[in-house]
C-alpha positions in Angstrom: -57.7 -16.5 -262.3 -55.8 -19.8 -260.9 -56.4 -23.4 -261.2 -54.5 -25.5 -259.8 -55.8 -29.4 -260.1 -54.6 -32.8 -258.9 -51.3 -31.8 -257.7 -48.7 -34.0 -256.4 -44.8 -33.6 -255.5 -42.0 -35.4 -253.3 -38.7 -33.7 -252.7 -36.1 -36.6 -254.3 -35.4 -39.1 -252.4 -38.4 -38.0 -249.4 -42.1 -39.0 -249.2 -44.9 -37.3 -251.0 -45.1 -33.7 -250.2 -48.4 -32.7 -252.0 -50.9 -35.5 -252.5 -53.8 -34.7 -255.3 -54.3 -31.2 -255.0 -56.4 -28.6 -256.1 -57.4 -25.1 -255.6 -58.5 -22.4 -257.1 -58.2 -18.2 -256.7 -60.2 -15.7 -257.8 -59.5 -12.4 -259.1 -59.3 -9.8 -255.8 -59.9 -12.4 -253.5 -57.7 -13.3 -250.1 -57.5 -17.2 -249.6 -55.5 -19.0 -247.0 -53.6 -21.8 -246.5 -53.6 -23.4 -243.2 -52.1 -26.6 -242.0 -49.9 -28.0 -239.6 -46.0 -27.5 -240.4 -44.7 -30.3 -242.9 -47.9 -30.5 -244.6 -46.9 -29.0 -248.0 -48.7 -25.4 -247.3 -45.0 -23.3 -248.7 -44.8 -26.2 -251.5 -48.0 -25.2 -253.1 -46.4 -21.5 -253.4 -43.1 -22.5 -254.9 -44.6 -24.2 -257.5 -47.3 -21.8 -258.3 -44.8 -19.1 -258.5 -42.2 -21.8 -260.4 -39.3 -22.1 -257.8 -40.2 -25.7 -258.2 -41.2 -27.6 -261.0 -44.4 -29.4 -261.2 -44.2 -32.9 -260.5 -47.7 -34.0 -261.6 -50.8 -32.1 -261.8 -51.2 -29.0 -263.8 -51.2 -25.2 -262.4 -53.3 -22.8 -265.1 -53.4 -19.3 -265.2 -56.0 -16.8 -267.0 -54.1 -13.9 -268.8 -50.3 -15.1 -267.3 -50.6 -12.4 -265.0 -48.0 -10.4 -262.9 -46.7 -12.4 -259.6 -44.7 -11.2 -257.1 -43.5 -13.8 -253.6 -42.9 -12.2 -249.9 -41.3 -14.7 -247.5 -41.6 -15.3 -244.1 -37.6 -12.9 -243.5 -38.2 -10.2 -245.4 -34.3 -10.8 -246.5 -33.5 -7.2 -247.2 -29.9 -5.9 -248.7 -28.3 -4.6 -245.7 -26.1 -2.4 -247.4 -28.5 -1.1 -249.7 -30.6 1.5 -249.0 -34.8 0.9 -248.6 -35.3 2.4 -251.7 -32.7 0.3 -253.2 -34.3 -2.9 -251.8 -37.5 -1.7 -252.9 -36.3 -1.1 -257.2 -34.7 -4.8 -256.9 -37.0 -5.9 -259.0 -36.6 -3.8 -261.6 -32.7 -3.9 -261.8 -33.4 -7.5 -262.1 -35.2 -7.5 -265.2 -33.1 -3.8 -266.5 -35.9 -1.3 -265.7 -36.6 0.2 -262.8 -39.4 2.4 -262.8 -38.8 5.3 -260.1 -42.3 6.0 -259.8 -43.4 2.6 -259.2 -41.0 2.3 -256.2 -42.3 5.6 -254.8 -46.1 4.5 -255.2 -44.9 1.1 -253.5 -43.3 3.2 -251.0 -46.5 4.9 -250.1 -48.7 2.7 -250.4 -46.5 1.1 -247.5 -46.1 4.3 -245.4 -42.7 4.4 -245.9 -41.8 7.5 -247.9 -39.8 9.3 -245.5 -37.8 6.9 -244.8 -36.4 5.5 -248.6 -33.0 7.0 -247.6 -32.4 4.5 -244.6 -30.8 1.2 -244.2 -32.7 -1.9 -243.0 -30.5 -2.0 -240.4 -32.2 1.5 -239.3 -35.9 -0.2 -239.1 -37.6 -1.4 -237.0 -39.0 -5.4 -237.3 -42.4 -4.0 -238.8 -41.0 -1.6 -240.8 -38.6 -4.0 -243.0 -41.9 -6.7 -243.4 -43.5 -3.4 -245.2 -40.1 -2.8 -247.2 -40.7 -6.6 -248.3 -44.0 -5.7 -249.0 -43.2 -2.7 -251.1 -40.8 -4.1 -252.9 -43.5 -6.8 -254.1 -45.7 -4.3 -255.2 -43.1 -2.4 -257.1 -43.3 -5.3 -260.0 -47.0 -4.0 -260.1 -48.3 -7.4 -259.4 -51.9 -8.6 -260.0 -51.0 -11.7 -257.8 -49.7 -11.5 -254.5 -47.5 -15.2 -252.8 -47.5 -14.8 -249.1 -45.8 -17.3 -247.6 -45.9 -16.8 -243.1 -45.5 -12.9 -243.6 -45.8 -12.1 -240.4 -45.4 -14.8 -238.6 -42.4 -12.7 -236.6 -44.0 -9.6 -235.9 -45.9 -9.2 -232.3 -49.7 -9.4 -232.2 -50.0 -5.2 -232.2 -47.9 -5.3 -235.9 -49.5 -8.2 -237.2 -52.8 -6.8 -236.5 -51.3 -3.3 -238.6 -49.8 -5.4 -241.7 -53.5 -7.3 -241.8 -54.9 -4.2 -242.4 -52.5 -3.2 -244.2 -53.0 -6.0 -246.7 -56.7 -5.4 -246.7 -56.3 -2.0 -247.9 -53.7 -2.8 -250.8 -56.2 -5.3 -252.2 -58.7 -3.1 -252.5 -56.7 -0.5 -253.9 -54.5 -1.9 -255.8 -57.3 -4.8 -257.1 -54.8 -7.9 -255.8 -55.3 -10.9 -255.4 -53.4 -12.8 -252.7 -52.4 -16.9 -251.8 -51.3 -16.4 -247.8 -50.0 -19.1 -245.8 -50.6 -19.2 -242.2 -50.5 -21.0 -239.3 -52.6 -18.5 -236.9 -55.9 -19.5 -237.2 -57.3 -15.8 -236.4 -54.9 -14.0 -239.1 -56.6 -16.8 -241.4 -60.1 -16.0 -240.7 -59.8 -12.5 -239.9 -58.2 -11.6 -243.6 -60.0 -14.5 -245.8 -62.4 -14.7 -248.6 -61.8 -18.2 -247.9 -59.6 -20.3 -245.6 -58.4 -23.9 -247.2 -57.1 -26.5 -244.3 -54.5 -28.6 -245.5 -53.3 -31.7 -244.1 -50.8 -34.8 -245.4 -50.7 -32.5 -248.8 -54.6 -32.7 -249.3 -56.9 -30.3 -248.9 -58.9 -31.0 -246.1 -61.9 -28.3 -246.7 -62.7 -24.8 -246.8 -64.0 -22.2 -244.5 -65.9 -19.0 -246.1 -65.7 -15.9 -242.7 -68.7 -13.8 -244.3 -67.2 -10.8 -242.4 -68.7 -7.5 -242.6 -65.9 -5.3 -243.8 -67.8 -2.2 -243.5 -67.4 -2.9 -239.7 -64.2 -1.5 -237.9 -61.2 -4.1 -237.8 -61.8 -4.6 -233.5 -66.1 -4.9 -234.1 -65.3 -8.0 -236.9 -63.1 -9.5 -234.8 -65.4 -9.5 -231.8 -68.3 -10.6 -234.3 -70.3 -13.8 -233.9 -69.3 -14.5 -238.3 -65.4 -14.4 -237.2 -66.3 -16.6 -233.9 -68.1 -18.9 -236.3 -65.2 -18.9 -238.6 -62.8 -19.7 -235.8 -64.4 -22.3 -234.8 -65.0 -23.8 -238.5 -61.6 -23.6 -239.3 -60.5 -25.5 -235.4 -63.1 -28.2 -236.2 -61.5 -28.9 -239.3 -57.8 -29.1 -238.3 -58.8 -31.3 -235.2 -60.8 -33.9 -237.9 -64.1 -32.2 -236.8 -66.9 -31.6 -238.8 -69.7 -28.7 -237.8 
């Protein structure tokens, strides 16, 4: 679905950001970027999604298809209601499609509460709005960049599964930066370590998804991941 190949980029007048990379992402498939802060993981997703040009290095898409970015704050309208955040996309581009933002809405468990201002929600509760309003564009790709970085372990744990169960329902596929190396291996098809804007390697979990989310976390494949994805960060290869 994406290829992204030899990639390079420095902010004007700073070092190199991105150094010769490349990656790839499948259709319905969860990879991760993981690095160190400062090593170009956020870079790689403004230029995929075009917030910054391409400085050398080509990024290729299959069918052009729909993309849609959530950011570390979910950087709600405070005087708009959730519903209203959630249609943004479509006053942006002159259609909003009512349904859309009520299936996005759902999908999120947030029905009840379309009426109510962010203000009104808790810190969970306005990550899903963020969330929502992504899917309301009816993306086929989905730019994470730190999602849930804020949230306490108990709501990052919910929004994981959350995530899980959109991309199977909704057939996503999804670029997620990270710096937990759990969250990484926990949600993954595959988990690319970056480092000095290279791609150090890759680490493939193998969990069993028809397994509970607390029995794959306790399993010896997400220990094994873990531990793949430390080695490599700390210059260590297994």
């Amino acid at each position: 679905m994406l290829q992204v190949r030899d990639l390079s980029f420095q902010y004007r007048g700073g070092e190199a950001v991105l150094d010769g990379l490349s990656l790839d992402l499948a259709e319905n498939e969860v990879v991760s970027l993981l690095g160190p802060s400062g090593c170009g993981k956020s870079t790689v997703l403004r230029i995929i999604a075009k917030l910054l040009d391409v400085g050398k290095g080509a990024v290729t898409w299959q069918n052009d298809p729909e993309l849609a970015f959530v950011f570390q704050d979910p950087a709600l309208m405070p005087w708009a209601t959730i519903a209203e955040n959630v249609s943004l996309p479509g006053r942006l581009n002159g259609k909003i499609d009512q349904q859309a933002v009520q299936a996005a809405l759902s999908a999120v468990g947030l029905t009840d509460m379309d009426a109510r201002f962010p203000a009104q929600l808790s810190g969970g509760q306005r990550m899903r709005t963020s969330v929502a309003r992504a899917l309301a564009a009816s993306p086929k790709v989905l730019l994470m960049d730190e999602p849930f970085a804020a949230l306490d372990e108990i709501l990052r744990f919910q929004m994981n599964e959350l995530l899980l169960e959109l991309k199977e329902k909704r057939g996503l596929s999804i670029l997620f930066v990270t710096h937990s190396l759990y969250e990484a291996a926990y949600l993954s098809d595959r988990v690319l370590v970056m480092d000095q804007g290279q791609i150090k390697g890759d680490v493939i979990p193998k969990l069993d998804r028809s397994l509970g989310a607390a029995d794959q976390r306790a399993s010896s494949a997400f220990t094994s991941a873990v531990s793949s994805i430390s080695a490599l960060m700390s210059g260590d290869r297994q």
